[in-house]
N, C-alpha and C positions, 0 to 999 in steps of 0.2 A: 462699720467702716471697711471691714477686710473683706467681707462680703462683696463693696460695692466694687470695691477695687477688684476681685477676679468679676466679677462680673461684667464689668469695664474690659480687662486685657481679654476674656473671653470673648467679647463684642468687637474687640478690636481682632483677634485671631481670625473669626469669621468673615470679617468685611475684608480684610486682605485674601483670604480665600477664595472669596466674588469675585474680586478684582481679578486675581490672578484666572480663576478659570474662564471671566468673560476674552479677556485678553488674548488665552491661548486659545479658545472658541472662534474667537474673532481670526485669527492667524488661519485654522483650519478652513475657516468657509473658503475665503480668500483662496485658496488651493483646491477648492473644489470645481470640477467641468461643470458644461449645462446640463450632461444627464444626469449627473450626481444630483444636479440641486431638483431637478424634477421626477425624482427616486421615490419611492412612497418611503415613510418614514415609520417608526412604532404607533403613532397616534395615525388611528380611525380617519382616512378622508384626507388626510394634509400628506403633502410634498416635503422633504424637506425644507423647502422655503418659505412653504403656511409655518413650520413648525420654529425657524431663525426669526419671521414676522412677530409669531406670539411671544419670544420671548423676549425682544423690546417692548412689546405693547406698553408696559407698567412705566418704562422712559420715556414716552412718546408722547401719551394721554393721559392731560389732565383728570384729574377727580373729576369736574362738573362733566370731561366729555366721555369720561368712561361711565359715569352713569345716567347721560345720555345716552349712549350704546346700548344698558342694560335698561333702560326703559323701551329704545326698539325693538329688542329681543323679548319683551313683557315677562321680563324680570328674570328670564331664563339665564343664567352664569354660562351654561355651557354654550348654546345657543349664539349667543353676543360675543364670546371668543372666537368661537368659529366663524362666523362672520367678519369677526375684526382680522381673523390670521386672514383668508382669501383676501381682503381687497386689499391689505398693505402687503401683502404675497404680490399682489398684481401691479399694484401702486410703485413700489421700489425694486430697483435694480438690485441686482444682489449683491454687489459690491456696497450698497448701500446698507444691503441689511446686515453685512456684515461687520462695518462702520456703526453701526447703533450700538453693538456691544461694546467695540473695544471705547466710544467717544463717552460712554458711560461707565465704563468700569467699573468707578468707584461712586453710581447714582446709589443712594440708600433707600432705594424702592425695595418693601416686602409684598410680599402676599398679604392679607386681611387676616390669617391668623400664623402665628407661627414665629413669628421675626424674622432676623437675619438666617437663624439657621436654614428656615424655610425657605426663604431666596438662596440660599444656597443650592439647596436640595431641586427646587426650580431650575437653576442652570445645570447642574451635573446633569439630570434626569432625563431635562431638554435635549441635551447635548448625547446623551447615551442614543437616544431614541433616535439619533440620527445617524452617529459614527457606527451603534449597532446593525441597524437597517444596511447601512452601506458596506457594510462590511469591514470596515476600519479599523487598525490594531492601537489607536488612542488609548492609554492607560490614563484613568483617572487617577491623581496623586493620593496616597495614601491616608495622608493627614487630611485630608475635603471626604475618603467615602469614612474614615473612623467617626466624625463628626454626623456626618447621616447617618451612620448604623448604628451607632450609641443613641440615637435618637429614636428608634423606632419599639412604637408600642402596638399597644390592641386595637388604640382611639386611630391611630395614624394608617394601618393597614384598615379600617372601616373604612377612614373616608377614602382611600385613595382605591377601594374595591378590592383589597388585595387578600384573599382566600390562603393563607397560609395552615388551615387544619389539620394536626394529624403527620407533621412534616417538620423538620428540622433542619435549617439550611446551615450549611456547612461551606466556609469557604476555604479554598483551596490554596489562595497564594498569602492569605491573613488567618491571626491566630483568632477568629470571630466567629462564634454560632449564632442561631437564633431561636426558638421554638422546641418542641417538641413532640417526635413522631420518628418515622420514617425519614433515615436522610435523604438528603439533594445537596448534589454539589456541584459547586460550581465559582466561578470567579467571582471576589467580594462583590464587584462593580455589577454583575449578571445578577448577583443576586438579592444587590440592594434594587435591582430594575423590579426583581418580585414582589419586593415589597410594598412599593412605588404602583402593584397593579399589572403590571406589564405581563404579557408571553412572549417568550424569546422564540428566534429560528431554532431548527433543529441543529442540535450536536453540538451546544452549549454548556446543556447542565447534565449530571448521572447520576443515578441514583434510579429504582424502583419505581420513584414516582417521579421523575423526572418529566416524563409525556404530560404528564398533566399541566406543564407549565410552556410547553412547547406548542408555538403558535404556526400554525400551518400556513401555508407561503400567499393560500388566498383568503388569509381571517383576516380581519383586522379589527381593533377594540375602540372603546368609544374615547372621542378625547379629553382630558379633565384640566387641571388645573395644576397640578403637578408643579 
């Protein structure tokens, strides 16, 4: 019984989490120009705006029509994403797409594995991949990245592509390590993007091996699921 109950307040701590970060998400688009939203973002191909598209997708479409989607795409995940970001990129205004978040807040769409945590980690990640791109000094609240970074294992940097060997990240403004090797430091939030897969601009993270995470201004990485 004591069990179910943190379990419970834990599920509850998280979904207010969602809420609050689609919220102040939502606030930020809103305040963005048109070059800002036509910015290339951290994900491979997408705009800023492919990138606010996908991450109402999970609000938007139904089950039957998102795996209709995924039957267009012949069964391809990443594929049918990508697809889905560009025509609801093209489809809605951006004032709209900013309205998806905030009018869903509190929708209890996860991802397919993970639960709430993982929609969580979906929006912050989202959300970085853009304010980073843009250059933006948005501080993600402390208690949303301790929840992501307490959460990260071997299984979660495999799927998400994220090569952490040999490396220990160290954050700078949190009392939080990860790994072990060589440090890298840098901001919790920079360096939970590592783990998440991502390479940052330069003159983010320091350390020895810090280049090796540093994404040069015309790379760009493929886009996932995140």
């Amino acid at each position: 019984m004591e069990k179910a109950r943190v379990r419970k307040r834990n599920s509850t701590e998280v979904r207010a989490a969602i809420a609050a970060e689609r919220r102040e998400l939502a606030d930020l688009f809103d305040g963005l120009t048109t070059e800002q939203w036509n910015e290339r973002s951290l994900c491979a191909g997408w705009r800023v705006r492919e990138v606010a598209a996908h991450m109402s997708m999970g609000f938007r479409l139904s089950l039957p029509a998102t795996l209709g989607e995924l039957v267009k795409a012949r069964g391809n995940l990443h594929r049918m994403t990508d697809r889905v970001a560009r025509r609801d990129a093209a489809a809605h205004s951006t004032t709209e797409l900013a309205a998806f978040l905030r009018v869903n807040a509190d929708h209890p769409w996860t991802p397919p594995v993970g639960g709430f945590a993982a929609a969580l980690g979906h929006d912050v990640v989202h959300g970085l991949d853009i304010t980073v791109a843009l250059g933006l000094d948005r501080c993600v609240p402390e208690d949303r990245l301790r929840i992501l970074l307490d959460r990260i294992r071997p299984s979660s940097l495999k799927f998400f592509g994220a090569d952490l060997d040999a490396v220990r990240l160290c954050a700078e403004d949190l009392d939080w390590s990860y790994g072990s090797g060589t440090p890298v430091f840098g901001t919790a939030q920079d360096l939970l993007l590592l783990a998440y897969g991502r390479g940052l601009p330069a003159g983010r993270l320091r350390g020895e091996s810090s280049g090796r995470f540093t994404r040069p201004a015309d790379e760009a990485r493929p886009t996932d699921e995140a």
